[in-house]
VMD Tcl script that draws the C-alpha trace (Angstrom):
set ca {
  {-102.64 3.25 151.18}
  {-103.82 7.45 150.91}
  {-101.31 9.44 150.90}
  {-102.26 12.72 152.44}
  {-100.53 16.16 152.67}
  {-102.42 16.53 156.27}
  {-104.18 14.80 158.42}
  {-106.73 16.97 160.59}
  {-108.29 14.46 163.43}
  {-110.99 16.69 165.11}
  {-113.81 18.56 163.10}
  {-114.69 20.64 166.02}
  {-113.59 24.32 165.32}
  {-110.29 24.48 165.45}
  {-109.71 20.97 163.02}
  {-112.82 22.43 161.22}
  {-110.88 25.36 160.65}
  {-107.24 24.48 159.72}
  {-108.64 21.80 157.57}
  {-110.31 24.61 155.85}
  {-106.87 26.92 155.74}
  {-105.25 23.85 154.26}
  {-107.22 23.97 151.16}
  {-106.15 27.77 150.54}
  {-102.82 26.14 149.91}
  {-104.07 23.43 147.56}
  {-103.05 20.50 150.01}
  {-104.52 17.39 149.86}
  {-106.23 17.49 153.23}
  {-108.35 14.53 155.40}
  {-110.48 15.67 157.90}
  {-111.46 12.36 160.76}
  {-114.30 13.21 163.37}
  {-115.84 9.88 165.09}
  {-118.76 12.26 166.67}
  {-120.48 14.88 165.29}
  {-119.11 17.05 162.80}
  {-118.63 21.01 164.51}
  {-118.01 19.43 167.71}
  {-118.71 21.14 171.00}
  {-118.59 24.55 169.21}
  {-122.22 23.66 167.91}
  {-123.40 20.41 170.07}
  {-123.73 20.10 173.66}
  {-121.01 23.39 173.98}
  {-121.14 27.08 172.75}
  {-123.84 27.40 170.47}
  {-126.68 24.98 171.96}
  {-125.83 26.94 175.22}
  {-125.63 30.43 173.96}
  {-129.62 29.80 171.88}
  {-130.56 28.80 175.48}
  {-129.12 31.52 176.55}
  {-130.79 34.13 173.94}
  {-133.99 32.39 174.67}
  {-134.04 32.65 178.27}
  {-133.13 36.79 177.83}
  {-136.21 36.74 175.40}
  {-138.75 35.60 177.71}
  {-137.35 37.16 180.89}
  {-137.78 40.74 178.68}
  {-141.11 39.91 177.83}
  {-142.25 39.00 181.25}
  {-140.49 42.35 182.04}
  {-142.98 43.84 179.45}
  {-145.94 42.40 180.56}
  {-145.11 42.91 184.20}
  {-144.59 46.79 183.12}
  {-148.93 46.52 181.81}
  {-150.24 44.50 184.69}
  {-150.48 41.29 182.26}
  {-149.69 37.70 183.30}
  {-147.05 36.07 181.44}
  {-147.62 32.37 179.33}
  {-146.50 29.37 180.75}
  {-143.32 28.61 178.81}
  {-142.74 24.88 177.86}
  {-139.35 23.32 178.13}
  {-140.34 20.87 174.56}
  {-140.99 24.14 172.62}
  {-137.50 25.77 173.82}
  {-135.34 22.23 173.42}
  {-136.69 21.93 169.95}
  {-135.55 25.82 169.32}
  {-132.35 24.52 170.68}
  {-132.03 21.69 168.14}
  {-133.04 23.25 165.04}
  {-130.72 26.06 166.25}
  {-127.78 22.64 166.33}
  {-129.05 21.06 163.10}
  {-128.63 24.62 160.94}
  {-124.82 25.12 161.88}
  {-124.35 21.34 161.77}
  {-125.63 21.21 158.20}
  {-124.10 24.40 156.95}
  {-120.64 22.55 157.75}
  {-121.70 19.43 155.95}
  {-123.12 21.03 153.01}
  {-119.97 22.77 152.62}
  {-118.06 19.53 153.26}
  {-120.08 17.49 150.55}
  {-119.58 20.24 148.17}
  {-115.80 20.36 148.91}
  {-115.59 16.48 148.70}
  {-116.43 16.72 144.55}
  {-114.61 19.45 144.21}
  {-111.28 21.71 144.42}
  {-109.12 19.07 142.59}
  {-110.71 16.04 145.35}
  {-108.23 17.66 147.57}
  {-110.50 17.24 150.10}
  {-111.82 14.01 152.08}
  {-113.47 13.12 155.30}
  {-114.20 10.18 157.36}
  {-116.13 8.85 159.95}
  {-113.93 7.23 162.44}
  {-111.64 7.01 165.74}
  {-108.31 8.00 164.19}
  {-104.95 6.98 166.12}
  {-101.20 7.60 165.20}
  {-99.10 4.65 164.59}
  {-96.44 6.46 164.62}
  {-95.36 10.24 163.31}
  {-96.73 9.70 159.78}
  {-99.21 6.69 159.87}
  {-102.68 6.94 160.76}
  {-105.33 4.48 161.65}
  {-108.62 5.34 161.46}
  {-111.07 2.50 162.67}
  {-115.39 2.79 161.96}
  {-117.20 0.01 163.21}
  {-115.60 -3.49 161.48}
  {-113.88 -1.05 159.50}
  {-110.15 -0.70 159.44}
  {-107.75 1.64 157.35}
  {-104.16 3.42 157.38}
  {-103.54 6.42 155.69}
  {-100.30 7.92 155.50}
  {-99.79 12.18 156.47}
  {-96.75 14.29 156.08}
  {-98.34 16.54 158.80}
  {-101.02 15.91 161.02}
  {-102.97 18.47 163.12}
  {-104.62 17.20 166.36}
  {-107.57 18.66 167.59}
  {-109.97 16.74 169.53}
  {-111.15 18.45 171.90}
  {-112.22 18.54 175.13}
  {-114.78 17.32 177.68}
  {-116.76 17.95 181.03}
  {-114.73 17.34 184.06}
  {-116.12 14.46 186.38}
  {-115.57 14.41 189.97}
  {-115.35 10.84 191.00}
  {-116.89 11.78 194.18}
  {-120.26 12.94 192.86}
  {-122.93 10.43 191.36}
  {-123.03 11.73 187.71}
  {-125.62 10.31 185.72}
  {-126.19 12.59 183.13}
  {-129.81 12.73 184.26}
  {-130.41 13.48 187.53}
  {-126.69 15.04 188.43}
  {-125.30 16.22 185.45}
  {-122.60 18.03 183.13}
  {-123.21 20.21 180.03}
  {-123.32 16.65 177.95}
  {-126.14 15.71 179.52}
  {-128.05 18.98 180.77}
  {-130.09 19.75 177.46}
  {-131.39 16.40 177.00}
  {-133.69 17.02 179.97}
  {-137.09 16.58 179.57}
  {-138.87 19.49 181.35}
  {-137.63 22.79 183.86}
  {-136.67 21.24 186.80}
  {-138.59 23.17 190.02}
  {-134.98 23.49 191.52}
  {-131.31 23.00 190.47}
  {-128.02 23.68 192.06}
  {-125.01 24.04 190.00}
  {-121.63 22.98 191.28}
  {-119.03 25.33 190.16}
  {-118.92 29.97 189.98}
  {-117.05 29.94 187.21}
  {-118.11 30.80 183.44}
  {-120.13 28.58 182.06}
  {-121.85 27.60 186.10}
  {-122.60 31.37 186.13}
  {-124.03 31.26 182.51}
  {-126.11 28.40 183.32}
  {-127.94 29.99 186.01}
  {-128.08 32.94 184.12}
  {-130.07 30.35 181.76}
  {-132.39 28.84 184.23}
  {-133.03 31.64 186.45}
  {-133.95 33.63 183.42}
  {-136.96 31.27 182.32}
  {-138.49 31.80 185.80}
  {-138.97 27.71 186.32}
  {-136.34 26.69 188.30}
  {-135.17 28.18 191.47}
  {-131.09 27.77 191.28}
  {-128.82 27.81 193.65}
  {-124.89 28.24 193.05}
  {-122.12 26.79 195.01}
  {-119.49 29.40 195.25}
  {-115.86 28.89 197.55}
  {-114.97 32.66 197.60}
  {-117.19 34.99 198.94}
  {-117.70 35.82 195.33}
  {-118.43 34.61 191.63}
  {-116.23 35.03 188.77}
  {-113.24 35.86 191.09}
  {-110.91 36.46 188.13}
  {-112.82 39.60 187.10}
  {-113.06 43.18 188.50}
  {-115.80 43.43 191.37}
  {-117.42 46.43 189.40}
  {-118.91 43.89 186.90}
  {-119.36 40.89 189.49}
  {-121.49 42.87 192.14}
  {-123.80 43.45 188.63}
  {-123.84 40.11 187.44}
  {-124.82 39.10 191.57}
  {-127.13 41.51 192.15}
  {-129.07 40.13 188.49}
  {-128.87 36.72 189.51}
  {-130.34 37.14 193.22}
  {-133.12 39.20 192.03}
  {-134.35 36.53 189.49}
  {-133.66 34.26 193.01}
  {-130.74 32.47 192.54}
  {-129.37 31.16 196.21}
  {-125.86 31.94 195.89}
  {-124.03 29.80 198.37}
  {-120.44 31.72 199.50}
  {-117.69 30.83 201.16}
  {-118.89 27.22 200.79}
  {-117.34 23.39 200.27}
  {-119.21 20.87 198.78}
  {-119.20 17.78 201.49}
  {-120.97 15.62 200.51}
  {-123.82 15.16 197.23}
  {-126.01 11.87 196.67}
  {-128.78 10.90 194.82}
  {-132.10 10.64 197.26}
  {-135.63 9.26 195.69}
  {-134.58 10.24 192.64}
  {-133.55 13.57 193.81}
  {-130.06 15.83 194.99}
  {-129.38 16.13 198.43}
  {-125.94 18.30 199.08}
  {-124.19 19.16 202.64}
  {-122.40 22.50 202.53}
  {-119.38 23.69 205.06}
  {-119.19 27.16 205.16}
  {-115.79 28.86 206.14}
  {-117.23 29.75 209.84}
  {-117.29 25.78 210.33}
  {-120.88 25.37 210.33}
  {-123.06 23.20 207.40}
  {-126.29 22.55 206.31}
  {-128.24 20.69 203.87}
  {-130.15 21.13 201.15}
  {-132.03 19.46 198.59}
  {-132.83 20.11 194.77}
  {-134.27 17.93 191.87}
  {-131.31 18.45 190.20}
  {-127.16 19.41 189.82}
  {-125.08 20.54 186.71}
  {-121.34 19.96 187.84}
  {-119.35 22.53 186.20}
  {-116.01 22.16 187.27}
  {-113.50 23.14 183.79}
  {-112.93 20.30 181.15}
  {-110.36 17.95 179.91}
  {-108.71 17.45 177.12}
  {-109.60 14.02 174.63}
  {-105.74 12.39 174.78}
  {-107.25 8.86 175.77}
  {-105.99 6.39 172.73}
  {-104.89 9.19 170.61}
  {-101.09 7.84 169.78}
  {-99.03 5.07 170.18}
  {-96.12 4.76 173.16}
  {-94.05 5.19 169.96}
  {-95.17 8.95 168.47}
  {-93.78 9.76 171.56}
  {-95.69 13.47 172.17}
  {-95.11 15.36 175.30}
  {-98.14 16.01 177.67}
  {-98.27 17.96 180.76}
  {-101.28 17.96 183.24}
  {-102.60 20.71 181.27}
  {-102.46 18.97 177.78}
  {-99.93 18.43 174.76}
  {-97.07 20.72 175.32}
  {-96.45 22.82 172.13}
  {-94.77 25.58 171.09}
  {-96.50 28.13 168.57}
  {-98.93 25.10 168.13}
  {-95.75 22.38 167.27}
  {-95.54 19.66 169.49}
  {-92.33 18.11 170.34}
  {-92.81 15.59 166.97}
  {-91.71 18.29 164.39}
  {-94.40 17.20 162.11}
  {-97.20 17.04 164.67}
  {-99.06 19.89 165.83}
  {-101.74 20.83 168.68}
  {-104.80 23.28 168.53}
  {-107.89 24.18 170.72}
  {-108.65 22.31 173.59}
  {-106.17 19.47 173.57}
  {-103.58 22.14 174.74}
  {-102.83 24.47 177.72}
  {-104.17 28.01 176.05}
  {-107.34 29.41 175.99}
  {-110.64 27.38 175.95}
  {-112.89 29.30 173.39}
  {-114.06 28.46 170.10}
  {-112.50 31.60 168.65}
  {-109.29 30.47 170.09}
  {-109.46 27.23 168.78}
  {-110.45 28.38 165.38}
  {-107.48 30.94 165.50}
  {-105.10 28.13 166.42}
  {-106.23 25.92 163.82}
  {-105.72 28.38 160.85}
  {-102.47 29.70 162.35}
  {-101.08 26.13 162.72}
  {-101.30 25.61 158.71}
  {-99.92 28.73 157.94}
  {-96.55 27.84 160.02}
  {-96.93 24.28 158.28}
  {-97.90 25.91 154.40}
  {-96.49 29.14 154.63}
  {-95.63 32.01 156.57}
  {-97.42 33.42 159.27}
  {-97.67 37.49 158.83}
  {-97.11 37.71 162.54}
  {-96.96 35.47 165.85}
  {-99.68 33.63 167.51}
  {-100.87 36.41 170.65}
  {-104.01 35.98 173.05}
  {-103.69 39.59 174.19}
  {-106.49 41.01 171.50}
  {-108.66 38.05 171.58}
  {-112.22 39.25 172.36}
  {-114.30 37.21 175.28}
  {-117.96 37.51 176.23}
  {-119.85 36.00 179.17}
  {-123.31 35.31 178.54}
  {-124.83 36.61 182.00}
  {-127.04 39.23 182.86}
  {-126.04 41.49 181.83}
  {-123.74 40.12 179.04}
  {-120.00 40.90 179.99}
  {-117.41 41.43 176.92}
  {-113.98 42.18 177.27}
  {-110.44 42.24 175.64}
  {-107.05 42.61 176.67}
  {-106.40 43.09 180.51}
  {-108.71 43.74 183.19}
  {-107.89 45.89 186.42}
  {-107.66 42.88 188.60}
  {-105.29 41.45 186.09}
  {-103.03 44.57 185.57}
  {-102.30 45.14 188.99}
  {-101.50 41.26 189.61}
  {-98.82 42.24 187.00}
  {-97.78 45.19 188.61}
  {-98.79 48.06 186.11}
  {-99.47 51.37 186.49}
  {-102.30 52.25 184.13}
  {-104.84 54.83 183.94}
  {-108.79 53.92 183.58}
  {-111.87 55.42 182.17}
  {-115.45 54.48 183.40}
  {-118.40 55.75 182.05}
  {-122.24 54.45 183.10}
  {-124.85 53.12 180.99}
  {-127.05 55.80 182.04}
  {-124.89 58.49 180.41}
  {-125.36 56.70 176.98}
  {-128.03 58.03 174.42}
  {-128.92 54.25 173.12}
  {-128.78 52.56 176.53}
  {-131.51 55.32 177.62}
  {-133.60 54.33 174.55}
  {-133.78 51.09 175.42}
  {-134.98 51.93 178.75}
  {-131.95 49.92 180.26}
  {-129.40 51.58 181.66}
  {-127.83 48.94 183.77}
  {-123.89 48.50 182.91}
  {-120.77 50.23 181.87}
  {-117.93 50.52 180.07}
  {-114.34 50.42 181.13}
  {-111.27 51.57 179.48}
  {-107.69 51.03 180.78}
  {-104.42 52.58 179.15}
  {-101.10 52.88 179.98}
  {-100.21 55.57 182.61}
  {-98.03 57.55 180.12}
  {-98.15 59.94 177.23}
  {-98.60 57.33 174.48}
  {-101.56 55.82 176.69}
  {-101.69 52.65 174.97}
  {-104.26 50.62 175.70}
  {-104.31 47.40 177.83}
  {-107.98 46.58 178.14}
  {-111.33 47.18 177.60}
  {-114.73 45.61 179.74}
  {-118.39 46.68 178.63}
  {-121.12 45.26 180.77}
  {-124.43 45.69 179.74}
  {-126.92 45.29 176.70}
  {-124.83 45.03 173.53}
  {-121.49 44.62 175.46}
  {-120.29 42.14 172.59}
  {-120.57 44.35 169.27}
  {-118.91 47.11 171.08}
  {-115.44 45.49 171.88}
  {-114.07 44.96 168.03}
  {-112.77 48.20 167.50}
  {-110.54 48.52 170.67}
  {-109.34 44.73 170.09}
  {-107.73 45.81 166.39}
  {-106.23 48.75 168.22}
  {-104.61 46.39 170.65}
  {-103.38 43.89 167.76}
  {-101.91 46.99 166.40}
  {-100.11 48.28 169.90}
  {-102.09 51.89 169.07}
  {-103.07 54.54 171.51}
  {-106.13 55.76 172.71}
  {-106.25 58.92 169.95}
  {-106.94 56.63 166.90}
  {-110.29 55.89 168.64}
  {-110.80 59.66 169.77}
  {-112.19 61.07 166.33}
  {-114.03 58.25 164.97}
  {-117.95 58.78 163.50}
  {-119.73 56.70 165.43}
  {-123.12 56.14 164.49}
  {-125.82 58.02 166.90}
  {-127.33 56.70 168.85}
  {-124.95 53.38 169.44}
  {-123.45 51.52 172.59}
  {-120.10 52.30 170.83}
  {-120.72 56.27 171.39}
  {-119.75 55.56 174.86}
  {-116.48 53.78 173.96}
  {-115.74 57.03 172.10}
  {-116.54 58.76 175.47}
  {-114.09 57.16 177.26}
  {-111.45 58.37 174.78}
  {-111.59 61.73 175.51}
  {-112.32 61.26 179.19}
  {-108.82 60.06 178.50}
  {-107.64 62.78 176.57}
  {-109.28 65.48 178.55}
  {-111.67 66.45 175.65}
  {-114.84 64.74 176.95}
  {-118.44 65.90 175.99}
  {-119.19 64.74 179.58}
  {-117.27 65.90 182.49}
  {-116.15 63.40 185.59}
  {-116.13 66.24 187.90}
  {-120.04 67.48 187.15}
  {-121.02 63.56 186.92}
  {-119.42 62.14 190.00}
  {-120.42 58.52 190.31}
  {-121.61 57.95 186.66}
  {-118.04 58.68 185.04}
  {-114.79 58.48 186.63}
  {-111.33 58.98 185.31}
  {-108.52 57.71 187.53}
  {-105.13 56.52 187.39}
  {-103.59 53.60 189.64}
  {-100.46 53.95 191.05}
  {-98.36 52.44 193.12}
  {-100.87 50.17 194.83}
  {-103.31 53.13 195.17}
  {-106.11 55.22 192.78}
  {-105.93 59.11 192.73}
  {-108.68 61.09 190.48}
  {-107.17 62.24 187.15}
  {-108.49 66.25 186.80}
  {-107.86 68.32 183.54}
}
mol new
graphics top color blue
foreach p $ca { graphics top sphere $p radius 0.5 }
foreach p [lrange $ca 0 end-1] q [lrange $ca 1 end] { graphics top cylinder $p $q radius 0.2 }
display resetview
């Protein structure tokens, strides 16, 4: 029988990664995956969606451009993008398995991996079955991370080809002429960011509020609406899916709408997009005995209940992001190996929505600060007012500071909308980690001209030191402070 210092089961990113943290300390680490190694972070998940995402933005900017010159735009193929999509799958995928075969023959063989469904026996035995194949290894510790999948709705016919989740959308053959797409959260909204974007598929979006993305501020949803209805996605609000069956090879959905009245519609196809659920089927044995609450494994600081078992990425109750997942991962084998340098926190971890325009953010939001009751002061400054963002001949977006409504003026949160949103969060993120105020941002070089000059902006805005003045640029900047329940304008 192996004997093993860990046992990682999951090679998506967060096994991927504490698997790789394990080696720092010179463990003798096995790494079990029965799918495909990177898991949804590459395949069918984050990065297969984000290259259709970066390809749809391409070609809806060049029809843009040719629009702008009178010129009629090629006919875009769905083979020629899916195959963009799959060499974008196969380059991460074998940039984690050249590394793995080179780790394999090397670093002392502290490192193995197999191909195989993996199951605890109990807190220190693990069986990993491939095929006829059958083998026990033995772990001091064992990190689970297995990930997560689509949520089904037993009440919808889901195929995987004509209604479908993310596992089955990109193995379509061709644009469908229409879609709708069950679910207004993230990934729905991205989606028909996606499909709107190529100009193939008219989309329409089942909503049950009377707007999308309800968990963020209404600043950046009536910009991500306004996008989406202009490149003619049907946004269906204040609406509850019925009833949705599969006619002639086709969807046909019934609607209620909150005034009582419904109506029917009917699409080629539907992308159900309704969260995800964490792999836990067959994972242990009645006698491991690990805790699990609707949400996932219960943990604490990534430690299950079974001292020497722990929980990362999807399988538990925090954050579902690959950053996450990779974070928990690493941190996990540091409590395990060593000593972490500080505790595991989600308040500087850095999100981005791939919409239109993209939407980046750290820390709080406004809608999220005032559910918790703080008083906090916030800077907004336009896209127009930036130097790059006129460049680009795109001004659409902002940016969106929020401090503490006190001398120190720490700050909470930060949301940029708009082109480059993503690369110009990092800096206020650190400052977060760090619990610093606003001035350690106020006198930074920023190069000219950048997105990030804006952030800078803000700052001062803050400070009452701004280049541009609220008062002279009413409606493009705007620095207020909220306060019991109410906003009044902040004037230097």
């Amino acid at each position: 029988m192996d004997r093993y210092d860990l046992v990682v089961i999951g090679a998506g990113p967060a096994g991927f990664a504490a698997a790789m943290r394990s080696l720092d300390f010179k463990k003798k680490t096995l790494l079990v995956e029965k799918n495909r190694i990177g898991g949804a972070g590459v395949t069918n998940g984050a990065l297969s969606s984000k290259t259709l995402w970066e390809l749809s933005r391409e070609v809806a900017a060049f029809r843009k451009s040719l629009n702008r010159y009178n010129i009629e735009a090629p006919s875009v193929h769905y083979a020629e993008i899916h195959a963009e999509v799959k060499k974008a799958v196969q380059e991460r995928k074998g940039l984690l398995e050249e590394q793995m075969d080179y780790l394999k023959n090397s670093q002392g063989h502290l490192m193995d991996f197999r191909k195989g469904e993996a199951r605890l026996l109990d807190k220190n035995h693990v069986e990993i079955v491939s095929g006829a194949n059958k083998e026990v290894v033995w772990a001091e510790y064992i990190v689970l991370a297995t990930g997560s999948r689509p949520r089904y709705l037993p009440e919808l016919p889901i195929d995987e080809k004509i209604v479908m989740t993310s596992e089955g959308i990109e193995e379509m053959s061709d644009f469908p002429e229409s879609m709708v797409i069950v679910g207004a959260g993230v990934i729905g909204c991205e989606y028909a960011t996606i499909f709107s974007g190529f100009g193939k598929t008219k989309v329409h979006l089942i909503d049950k509020g009377d707007r999308i993305l309800p968990f963020e501020d209404e600043d950046a949803v009536r910009i991500v609406e306004s996008n989406m209805e202009n490149n003619g996605v049907l946004i269906h609000r204040n609406s509850r899916l019925v009833k949705m069956t599969i006619v002639h090879g086709r969807v046909e959905y019934e609607l209620e709408y909150t005034d009582g009245s419904h109506q029917i519609f009917n699409v080629e196809k539907a992308l159900v997009s309704v969260g995800r659920i964490p792999n836990l089927e067959n994972l242990w044995s009645d006698k491991v005995g690990i805790n699990v609450s609707k949400r996932g494994i219960e943990n604490n600081d990534t430690q299950t209940n079974v001292s020497n078992i722990y929980a990362v990425g999807d399988l538990t109750a925090d954050i579902s992001l690959v950053n996450v997942g990779e974070l928990e991962g690493r941190y996990a084998i540091e409590r395990i190996f060593g000593r972490p340098e500080r505790k595991l926190v989600y308040e500087n971890i850095s999100t981005i929505m791939f919409l239109s325009p993209e939407v980046a953010g750290v820390g709080l939001n406004e809608t999220q600060a005032r559910e918790q009751g703080i008083d906090y002061k916030v800077v907004t400054l336009e896209y127009s007012t930036i130097s790059r963002a006129i460049a680009k001949r795109n001004t659409q977006g902002f940016i969106k500071l929020i401090a503490t409504d006190d001398n120190a003026m720490k700050i909470l949160g930060m949301k940029v909308v708009g082109n480059h949103a993503s690369s110009a969060i990092q800096a206020v993120a650190v400052l977060i980690s760090m619990n610093k105020g606003v001035e350690e941002l106020a006198e930074c070089v920023h190069p000219h001209p950048s997105i990030t000059e804006g952030i800078q902006e803000c700052v001062r805005m803050l400070m009452g030191k701004s280049l541009l003045k609220p008062a002279a640029l009413v409606g493009r900047l705007s620095c207020r402070r909220f306060v019991g329940g109410k906003y009044e304008n902040i004037t230097f």
